[in-house]
C-alpha positions as CSV (number, residue, x, y, z in Angstrom):
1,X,-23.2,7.7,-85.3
2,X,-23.1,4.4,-86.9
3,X,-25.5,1.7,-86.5
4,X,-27.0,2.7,-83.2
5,X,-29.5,-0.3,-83.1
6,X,-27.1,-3.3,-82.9
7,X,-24.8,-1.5,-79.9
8,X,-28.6,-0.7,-78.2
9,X,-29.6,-4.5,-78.8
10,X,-26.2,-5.8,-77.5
11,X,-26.6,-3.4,-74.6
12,X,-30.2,-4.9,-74.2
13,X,-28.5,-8.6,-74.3
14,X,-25.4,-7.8,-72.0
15,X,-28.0,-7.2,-69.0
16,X,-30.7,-9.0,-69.4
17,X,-28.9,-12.1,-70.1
18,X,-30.5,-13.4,-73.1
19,X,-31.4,-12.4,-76.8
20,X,-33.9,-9.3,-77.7
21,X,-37.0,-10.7,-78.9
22,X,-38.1,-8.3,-81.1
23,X,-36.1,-6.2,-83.7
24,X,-35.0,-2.8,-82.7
25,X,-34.9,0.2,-84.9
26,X,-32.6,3.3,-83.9
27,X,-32.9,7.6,-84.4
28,X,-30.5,7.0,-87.2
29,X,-31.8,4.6,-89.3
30,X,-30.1,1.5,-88.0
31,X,-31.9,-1.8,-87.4
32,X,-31.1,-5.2,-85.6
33,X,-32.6,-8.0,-83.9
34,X,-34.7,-11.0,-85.6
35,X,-36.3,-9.8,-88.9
36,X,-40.6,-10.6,-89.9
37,X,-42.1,-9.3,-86.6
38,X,-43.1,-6.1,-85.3
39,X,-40.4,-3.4,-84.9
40,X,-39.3,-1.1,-81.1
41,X,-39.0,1.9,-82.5
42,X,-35.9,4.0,-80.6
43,X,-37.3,7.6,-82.2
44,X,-35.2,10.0,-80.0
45,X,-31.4,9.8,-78.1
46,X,-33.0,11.1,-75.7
47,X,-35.0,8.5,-74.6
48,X,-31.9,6.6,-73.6
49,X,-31.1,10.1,-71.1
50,X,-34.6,9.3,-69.9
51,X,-33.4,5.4,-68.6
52,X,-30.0,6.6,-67.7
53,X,-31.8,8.9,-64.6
54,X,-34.7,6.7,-64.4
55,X,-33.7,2.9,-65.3
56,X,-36.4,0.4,-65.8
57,X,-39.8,0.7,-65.9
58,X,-40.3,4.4,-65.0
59,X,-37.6,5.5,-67.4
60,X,-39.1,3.8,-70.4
61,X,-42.8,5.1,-69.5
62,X,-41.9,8.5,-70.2
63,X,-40.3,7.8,-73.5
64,X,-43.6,5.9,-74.3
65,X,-45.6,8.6,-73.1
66,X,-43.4,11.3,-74.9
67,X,-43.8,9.4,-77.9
68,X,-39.6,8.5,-78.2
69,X,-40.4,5.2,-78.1
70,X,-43.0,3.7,-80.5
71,X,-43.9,0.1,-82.4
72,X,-44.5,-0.4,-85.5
73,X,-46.9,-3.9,-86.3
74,X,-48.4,-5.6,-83.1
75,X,-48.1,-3.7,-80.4
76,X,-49.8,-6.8,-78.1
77,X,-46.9,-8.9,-79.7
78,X,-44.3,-6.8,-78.8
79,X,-45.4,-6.8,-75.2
80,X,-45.7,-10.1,-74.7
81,X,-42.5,-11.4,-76.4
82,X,-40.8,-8.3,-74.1
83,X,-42.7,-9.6,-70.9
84,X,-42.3,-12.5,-71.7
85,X,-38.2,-12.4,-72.0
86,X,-38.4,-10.8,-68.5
87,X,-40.4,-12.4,-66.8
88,X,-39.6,-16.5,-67.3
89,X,-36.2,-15.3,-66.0
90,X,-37.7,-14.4,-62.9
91,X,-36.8,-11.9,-60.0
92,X,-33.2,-11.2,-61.7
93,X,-34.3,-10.1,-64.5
94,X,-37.0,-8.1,-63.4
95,X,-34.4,-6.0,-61.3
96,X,-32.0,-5.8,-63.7
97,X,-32.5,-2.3,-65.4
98,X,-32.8,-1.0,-61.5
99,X,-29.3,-3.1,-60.0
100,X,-27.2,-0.3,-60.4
101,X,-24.7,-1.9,-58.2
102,X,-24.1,-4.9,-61.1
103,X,-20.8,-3.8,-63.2
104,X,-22.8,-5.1,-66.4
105,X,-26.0,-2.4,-65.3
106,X,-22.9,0.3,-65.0
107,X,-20.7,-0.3,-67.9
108,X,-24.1,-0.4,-70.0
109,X,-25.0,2.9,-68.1
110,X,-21.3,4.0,-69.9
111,X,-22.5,3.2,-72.9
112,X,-25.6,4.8,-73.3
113,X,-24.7,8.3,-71.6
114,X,-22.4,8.3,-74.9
115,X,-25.5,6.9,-76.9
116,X,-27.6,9.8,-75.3
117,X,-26.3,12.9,-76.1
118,X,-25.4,15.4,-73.4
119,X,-27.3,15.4,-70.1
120,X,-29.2,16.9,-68.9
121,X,-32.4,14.4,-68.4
122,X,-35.9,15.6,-70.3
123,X,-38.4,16.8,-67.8
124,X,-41.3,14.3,-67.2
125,X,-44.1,14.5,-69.7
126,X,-47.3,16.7,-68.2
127,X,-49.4,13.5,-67.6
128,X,-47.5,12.0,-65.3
129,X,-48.7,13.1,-61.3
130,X,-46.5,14.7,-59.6
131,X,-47.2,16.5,-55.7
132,X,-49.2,13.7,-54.2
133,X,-49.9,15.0,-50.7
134,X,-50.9,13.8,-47.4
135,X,-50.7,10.0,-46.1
136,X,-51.4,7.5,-48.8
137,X,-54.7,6.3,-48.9
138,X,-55.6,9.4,-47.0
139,X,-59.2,10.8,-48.0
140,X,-57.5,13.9,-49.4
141,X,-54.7,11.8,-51.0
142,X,-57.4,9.3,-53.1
143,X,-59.6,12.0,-54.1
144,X,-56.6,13.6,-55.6
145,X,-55.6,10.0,-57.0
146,X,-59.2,9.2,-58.9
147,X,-59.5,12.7,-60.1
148,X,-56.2,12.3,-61.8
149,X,-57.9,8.7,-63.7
150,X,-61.3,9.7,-64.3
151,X,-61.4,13.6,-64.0
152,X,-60.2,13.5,-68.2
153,X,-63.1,14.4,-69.8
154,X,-66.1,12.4,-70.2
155,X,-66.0,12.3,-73.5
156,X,-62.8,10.6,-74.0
157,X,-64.3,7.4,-71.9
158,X,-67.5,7.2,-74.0
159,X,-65.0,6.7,-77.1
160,X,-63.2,4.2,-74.9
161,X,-66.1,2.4,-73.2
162,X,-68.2,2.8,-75.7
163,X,-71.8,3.3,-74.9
164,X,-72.5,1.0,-72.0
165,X,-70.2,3.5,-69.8
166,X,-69.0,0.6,-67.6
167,X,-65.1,0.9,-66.9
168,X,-65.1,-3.0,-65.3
169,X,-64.7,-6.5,-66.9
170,X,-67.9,-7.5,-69.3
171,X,-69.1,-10.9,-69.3
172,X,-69.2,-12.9,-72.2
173,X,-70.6,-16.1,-73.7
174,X,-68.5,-19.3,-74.5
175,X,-68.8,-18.4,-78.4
176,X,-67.7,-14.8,-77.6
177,X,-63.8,-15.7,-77.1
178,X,-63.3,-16.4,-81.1
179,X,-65.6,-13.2,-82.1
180,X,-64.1,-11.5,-80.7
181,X,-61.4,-10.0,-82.5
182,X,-58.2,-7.3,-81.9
183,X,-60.1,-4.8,-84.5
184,X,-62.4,-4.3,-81.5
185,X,-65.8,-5.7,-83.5
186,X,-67.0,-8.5,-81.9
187,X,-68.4,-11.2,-84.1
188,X,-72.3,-12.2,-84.4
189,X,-72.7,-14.2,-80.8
190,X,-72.3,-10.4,-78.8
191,X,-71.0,-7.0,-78.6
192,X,-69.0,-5.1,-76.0
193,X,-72.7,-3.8,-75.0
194,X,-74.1,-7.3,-74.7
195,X,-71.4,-8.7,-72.4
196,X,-71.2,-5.4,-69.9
197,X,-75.1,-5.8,-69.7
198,X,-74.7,-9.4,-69.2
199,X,-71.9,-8.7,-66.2
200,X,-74.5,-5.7,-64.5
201,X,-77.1,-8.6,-64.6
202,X,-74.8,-11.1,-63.4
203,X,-74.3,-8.7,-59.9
204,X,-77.8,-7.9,-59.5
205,X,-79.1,-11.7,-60.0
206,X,-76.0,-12.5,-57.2
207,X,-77.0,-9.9,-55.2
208,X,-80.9,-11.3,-55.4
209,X,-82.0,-7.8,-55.7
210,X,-85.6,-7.4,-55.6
211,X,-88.1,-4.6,-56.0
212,X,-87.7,-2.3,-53.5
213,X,-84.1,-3.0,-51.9
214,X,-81.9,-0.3,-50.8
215,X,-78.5,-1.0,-53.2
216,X,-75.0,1.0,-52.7
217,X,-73.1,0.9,-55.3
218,X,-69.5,2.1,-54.2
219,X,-67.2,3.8,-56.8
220,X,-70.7,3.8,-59.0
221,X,-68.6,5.3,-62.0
222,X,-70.7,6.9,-64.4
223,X,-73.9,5.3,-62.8
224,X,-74.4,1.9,-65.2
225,X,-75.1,-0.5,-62.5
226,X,-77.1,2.0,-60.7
227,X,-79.6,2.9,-63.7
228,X,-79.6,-1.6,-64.2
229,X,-80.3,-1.9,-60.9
230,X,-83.4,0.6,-60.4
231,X,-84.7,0.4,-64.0
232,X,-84.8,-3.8,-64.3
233,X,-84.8,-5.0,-60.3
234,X,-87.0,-1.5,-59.0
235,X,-83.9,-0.9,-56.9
236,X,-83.3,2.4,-54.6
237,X,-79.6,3.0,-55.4
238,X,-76.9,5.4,-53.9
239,X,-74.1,5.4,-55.9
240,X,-70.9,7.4,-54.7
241,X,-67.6,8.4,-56.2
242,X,-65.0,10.3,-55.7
243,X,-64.5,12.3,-59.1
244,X,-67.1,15.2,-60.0
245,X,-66.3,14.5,-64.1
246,X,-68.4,11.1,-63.2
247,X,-71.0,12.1,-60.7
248,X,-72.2,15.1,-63.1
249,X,-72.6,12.4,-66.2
250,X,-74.0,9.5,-63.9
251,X,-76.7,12.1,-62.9
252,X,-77.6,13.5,-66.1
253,X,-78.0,10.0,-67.6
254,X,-80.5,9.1,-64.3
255,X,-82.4,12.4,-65.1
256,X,-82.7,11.1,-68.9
257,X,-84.4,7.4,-67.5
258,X,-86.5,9.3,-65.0
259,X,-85.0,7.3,-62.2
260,X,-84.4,10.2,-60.0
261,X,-87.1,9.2,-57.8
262,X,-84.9,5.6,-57.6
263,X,-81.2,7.0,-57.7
264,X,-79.0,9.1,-55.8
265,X,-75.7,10.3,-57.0
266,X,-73.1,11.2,-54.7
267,X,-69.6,13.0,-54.6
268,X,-68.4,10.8,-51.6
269,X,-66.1,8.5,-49.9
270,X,-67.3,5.3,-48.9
271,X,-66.0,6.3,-45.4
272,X,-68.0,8.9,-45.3
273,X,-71.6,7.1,-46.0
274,X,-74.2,8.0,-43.2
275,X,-77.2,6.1,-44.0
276,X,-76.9,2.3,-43.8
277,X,-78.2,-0.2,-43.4
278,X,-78.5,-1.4,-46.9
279,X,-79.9,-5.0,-48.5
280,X,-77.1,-5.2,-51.1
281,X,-73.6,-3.3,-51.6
282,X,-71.8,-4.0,-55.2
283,X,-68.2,-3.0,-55.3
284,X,-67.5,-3.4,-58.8
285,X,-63.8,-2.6,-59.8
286,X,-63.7,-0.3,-56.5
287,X,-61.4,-1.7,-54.1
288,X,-58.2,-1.5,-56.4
289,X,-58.1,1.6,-55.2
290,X,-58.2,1.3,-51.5
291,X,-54.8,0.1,-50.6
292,X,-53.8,-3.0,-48.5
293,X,-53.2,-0.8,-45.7
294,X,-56.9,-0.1,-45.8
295,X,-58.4,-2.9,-47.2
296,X,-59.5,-4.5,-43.2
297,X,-61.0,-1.2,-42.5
298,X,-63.0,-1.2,-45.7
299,X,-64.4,-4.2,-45.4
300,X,-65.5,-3.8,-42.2
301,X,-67.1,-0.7,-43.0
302,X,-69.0,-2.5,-45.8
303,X,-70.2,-5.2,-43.2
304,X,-71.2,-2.5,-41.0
305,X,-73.3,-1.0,-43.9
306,X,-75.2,-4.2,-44.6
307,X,-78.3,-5.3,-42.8
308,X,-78.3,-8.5,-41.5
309,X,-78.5,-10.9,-44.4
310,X,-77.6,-8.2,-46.5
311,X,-74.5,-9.6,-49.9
312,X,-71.8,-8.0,-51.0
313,X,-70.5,-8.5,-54.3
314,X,-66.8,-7.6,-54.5
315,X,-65.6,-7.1,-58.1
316,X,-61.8,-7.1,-57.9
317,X,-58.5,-7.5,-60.0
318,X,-56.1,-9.5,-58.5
319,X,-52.5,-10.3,-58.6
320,X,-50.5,-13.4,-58.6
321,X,-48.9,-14.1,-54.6
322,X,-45.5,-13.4,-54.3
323,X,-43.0,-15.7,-52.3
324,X,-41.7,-12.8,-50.3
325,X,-45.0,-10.3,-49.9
326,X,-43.1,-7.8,-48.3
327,X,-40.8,-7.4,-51.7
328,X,-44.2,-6.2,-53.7
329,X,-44.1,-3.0,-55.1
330,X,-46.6,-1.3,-57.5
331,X,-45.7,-1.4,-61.0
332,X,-44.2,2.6,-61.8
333,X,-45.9,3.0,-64.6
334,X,-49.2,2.1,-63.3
335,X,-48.5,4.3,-60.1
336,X,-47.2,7.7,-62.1
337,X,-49.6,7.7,-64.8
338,X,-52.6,5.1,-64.5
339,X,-53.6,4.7,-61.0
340,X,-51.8,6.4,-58.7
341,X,-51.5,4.5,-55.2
342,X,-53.7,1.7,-56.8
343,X,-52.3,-1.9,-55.2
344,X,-53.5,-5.1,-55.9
345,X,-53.8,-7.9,-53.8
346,X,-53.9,-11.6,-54.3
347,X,-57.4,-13.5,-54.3
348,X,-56.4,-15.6,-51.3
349,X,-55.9,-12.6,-49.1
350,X,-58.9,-10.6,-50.0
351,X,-61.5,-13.8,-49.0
352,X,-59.3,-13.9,-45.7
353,X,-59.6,-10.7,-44.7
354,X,-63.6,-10.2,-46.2
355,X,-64.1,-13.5,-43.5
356,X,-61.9,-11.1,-40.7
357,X,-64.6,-8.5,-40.9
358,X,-66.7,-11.0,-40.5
359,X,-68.4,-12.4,-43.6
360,X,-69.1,-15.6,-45.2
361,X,-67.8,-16.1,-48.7
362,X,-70.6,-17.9,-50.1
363,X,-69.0,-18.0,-53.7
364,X,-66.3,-16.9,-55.5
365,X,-66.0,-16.4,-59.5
366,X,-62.3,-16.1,-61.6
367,X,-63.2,-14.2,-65.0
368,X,-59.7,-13.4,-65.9
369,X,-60.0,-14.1,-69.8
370,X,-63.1,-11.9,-70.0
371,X,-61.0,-8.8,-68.9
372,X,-58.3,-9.6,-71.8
373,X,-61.4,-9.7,-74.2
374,X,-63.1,-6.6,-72.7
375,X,-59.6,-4.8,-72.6
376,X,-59.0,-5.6,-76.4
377,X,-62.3,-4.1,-77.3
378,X,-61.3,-1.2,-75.5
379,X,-58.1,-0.8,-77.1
380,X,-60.0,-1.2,-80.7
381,X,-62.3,1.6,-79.8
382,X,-58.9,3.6,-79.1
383,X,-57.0,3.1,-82.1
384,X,-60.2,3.5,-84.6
385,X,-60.8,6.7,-83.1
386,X,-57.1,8.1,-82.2
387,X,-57.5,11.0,-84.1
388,X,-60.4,12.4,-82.0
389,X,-58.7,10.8,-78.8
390,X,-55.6,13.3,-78.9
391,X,-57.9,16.5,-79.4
392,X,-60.1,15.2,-76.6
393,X,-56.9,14.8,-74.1
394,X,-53.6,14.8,-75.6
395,X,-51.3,12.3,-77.6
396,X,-49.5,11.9,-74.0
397,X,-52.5,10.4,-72.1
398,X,-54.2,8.7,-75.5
399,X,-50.6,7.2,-76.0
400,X,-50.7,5.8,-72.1
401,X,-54.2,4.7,-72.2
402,X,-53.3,2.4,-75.0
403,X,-50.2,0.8,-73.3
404,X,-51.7,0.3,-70.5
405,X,-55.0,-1.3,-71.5
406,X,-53.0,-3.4,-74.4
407,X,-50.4,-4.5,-71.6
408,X,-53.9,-5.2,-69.7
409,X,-54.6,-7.6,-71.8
410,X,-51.7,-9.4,-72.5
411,X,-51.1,-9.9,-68.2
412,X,-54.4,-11.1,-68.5
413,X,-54.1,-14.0,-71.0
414,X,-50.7,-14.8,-69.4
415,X,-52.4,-15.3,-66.2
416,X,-50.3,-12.5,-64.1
417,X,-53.0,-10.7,-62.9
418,X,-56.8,-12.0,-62.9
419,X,-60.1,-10.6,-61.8
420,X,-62.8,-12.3,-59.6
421,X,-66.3,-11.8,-58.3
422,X,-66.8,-12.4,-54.2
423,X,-69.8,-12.8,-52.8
424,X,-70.5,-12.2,-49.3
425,X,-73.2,-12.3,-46.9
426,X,-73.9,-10.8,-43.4
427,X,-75.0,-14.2,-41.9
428,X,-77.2,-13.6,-39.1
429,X,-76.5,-15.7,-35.9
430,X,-79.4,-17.9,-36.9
431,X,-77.1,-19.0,-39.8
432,X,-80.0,-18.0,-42.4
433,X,-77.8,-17.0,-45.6
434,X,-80.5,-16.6,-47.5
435,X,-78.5,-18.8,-50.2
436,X,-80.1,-21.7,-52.6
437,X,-79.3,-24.6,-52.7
438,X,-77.9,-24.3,-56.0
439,X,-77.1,-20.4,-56.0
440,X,-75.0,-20.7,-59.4
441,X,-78.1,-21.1,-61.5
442,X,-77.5,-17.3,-62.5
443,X,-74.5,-18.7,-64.7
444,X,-77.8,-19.8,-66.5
445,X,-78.7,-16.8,-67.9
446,X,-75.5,-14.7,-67.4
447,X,-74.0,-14.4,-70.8
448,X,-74.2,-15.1,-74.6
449,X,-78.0,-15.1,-75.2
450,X,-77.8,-11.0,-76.1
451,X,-80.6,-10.6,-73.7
452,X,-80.8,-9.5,-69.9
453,X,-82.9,-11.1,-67.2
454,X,-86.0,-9.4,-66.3
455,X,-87.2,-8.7,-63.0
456,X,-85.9,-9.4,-59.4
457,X,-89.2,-10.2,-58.5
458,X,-89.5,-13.0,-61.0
459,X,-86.2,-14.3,-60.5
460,X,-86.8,-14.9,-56.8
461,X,-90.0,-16.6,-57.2
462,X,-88.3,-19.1,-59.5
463,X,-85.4,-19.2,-57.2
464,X,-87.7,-20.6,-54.2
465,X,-89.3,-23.1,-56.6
466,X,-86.5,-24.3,-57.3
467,X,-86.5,-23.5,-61.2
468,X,-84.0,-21.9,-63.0
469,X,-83.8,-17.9,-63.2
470,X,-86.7,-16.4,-65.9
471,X,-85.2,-14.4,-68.4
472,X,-86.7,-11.5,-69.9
473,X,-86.0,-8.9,-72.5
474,X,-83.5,-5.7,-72.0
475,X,-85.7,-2.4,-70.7
């Protein structure tokens, strides 16, 4: 078959409406497309079967994931010159792979059925979840959802993570954004360790946690912010998930600071939690998972948790508004193979519905570029170990954790999706938040000194003398 690439990149031009951005390498050999930059590699026909049955987004997952599809040079620079292509064209374009009904989406269908080889379709790779059961957002439905994200093997998130353990956005310091590099090293001013310290901190110093506080920490991972808050703030924590993988490590790592006495680990949905009230909740990277369908209930459960007085600190990825709501749909890939069900909401609607349930937003943080940063960290930890990554899972998943954390990255910088901080307060009828006057002096201390702030205790004394928070050294 002669020069496969140019009829795919003509194919690729025909529907989307305007020239491939990146050159395009074929089964056979065959190349086209602009020359110097990094390369879509087309390995197998039989990827092209794969968007012929499943056209856009889902279609060219499984290729990814089955390793038919590959890059060769920057993989961030092929994503964003694709995304980019797509989506300053708009709506159109997004739907143009899926518009079956256009005569250009058809004839191209034509043409790579004779491109593909004979049908029929590849099954779907093994990773992708398949037999979802019961009413979404059904108890039984997200435990089967977060056991298929986190229930992977321990070991294959402590190469990822590295050794902090905390699967949310770090915090870094002003100087950390030019450290910080794509090789995954960051520079002299902080490591991946540093900033995910400095973000634990951040919450607890929001959350004015003091010695002797009841904290739940829901969707507690594998325990980080509940071991931060009972060894450095003499916090009682309960920390509850929903996958067994992370409740067994987050244990064994309280056993190992002898903070069993301070933290309780449990297997459990935050529906589901008996004993309130608590002073503080921290949902750190939680409700993503919950579902917009849901997301009124669970904060009002939350407020129902708190004591009067009590914060919330809502830790949340959200997504840019769309001008007809009703027209958002979660992104396929995401949904089959990252986080099933997951849905993200925009800011504006999670602080209107946290005020429904009947809280008041005291502040509101947007740390969007310190998610690109952490996400390229985690991607360097990936690629340096990949070797080790496909015996702990399998290329499959090590392939999809590295698309999806690298295309992470590259929304975030482009400002399509962002991540903010909420916090919330159970104001009492007296109207007694409990706030200073200044409450965003822990911006003082938050990131890019390498060192955590010391004890609740101390921090609230200098908060009622009207001094800035004390930092300390890192227990």
């Amino acid at each position: 078959m002669a020069d496969a690439a140019s009829r795919l990149t003509a194919l690729a031009e025909d529907v989307l409406g305007a020239p491939l951005p990146v050159r395009l390498r074929a089964w056979d050999g065959s190349e086209a497309g602009p020359a110097g930059g990094p390369v879509l590699i087309i390995r197998e026909r039989r990827a092209l079967r794969r968007l012929l049955w499943k056209p856009g987004e889902l279609g060219l997952a499984r290729a990814w994931v089955a390793g038919e599809i590959d890059v060769e040079g920057d993989l961030y620079d092929v994503l964003d010159k694709l995304a980019t292509a797509v989506w300053e064209r708009g709506d159109e374009a997004r739907g143009a792979l899926d518009a079956v009904r256009d005569p250009k989406v058809r004839a191209a269908a034509r043409a790579l059925l004779k491109l593909g080889g004979p049908l029929p379709p590849p099954k779907p790779p093994v990773e992708e979840m398949r037999g979802r059961s019961g009413v979404r957002h059904s108890k039984r439905r997200d435990k089967q959802a977060i056991s298929h994200h986190y229930d992977v093997g321990n070991e294959f998130y402590e190469l990822v993570l590295g050794p902090s353990m905390v699967y949310s956005c770090a915090y870094w310091g002003q100087s950390d954004e030019r450290a910080v590099g794509t090789e995954g090293a960051a520079g002299a001013a902080g490591t991946l360790e540093d900033a995910q310290r400095d973000k634990l901190d951040l919450i607890a110093r929001k959350l004015r946690l003091k010695e002797g506080d009841r904290l739940l920490d829901v969707g507690c991972g594998w325990g980080s912010m509940a071991i931060h808050a009972a060894r450095e703030y003499g916090v009682r924590v309960v920390g509850i998930t929903l996958s067994r993988e992370q409740a067994a490590f987050a244990r064994k790592r309280v056993a190992d600071e002898g903070l069993t006495d301070r933290v309780e680990i449990r297997v459990q949905d935050y529906r589901d939690v008996p004993d309130g009230p608590f002073d503080a909740i921290s949902s750190i990277g939680m409700a993503e998972h919950v579902g917009a369908a849901r997301y009124r209930e669970y904060a009002d459960i939350l407020y129902g948790l708190l004591k009067p007085g009590g914060r919330l600190l809502n830790h949340q990825i959200a997504r840019r508004p769309e001008a007809d709501e009703s027209a958002y749909h979660v992104d396929a890939f995401i949904d089959a193979y990252v986080f099933p069900d997951g849905e993200l909401a925009p800011m504006g609607r999670t602080l209107t519905t946290l005020e429904d349930a009947g809280f008041e937003v005291r502040d509101v943080e947007a740390i969007r570029e310190h998610y690109a940063l952490t996400l390229r960290q985690w991607v360097g930890n990936l690629e340096r170990e990949w070797s080790r990554a496909i015996r702990l899972v399998s290329p499959g998943r090590a392939r999809i954790w590295r698309l999806y954390m690298a295309a992470s990255a590259v929304s975030f910088e482009r400002n399509r999706i962002g991540v903010n901080q909420f916090l919330a307060v159970k104001t009492p009828e007296s109207g007694a938040s409990g706030m200073a006057l200044r409450p965003r002096e822990w911006t003082e201390t938050a990131a890019g000194a390498g060192t955590a702030v010391g004890s609740g205790a101390k921090e609230m004394g200098a908060e009622k003398a009207g001094a800035k928070a004390v930092a300390g050294t890192d227990g």
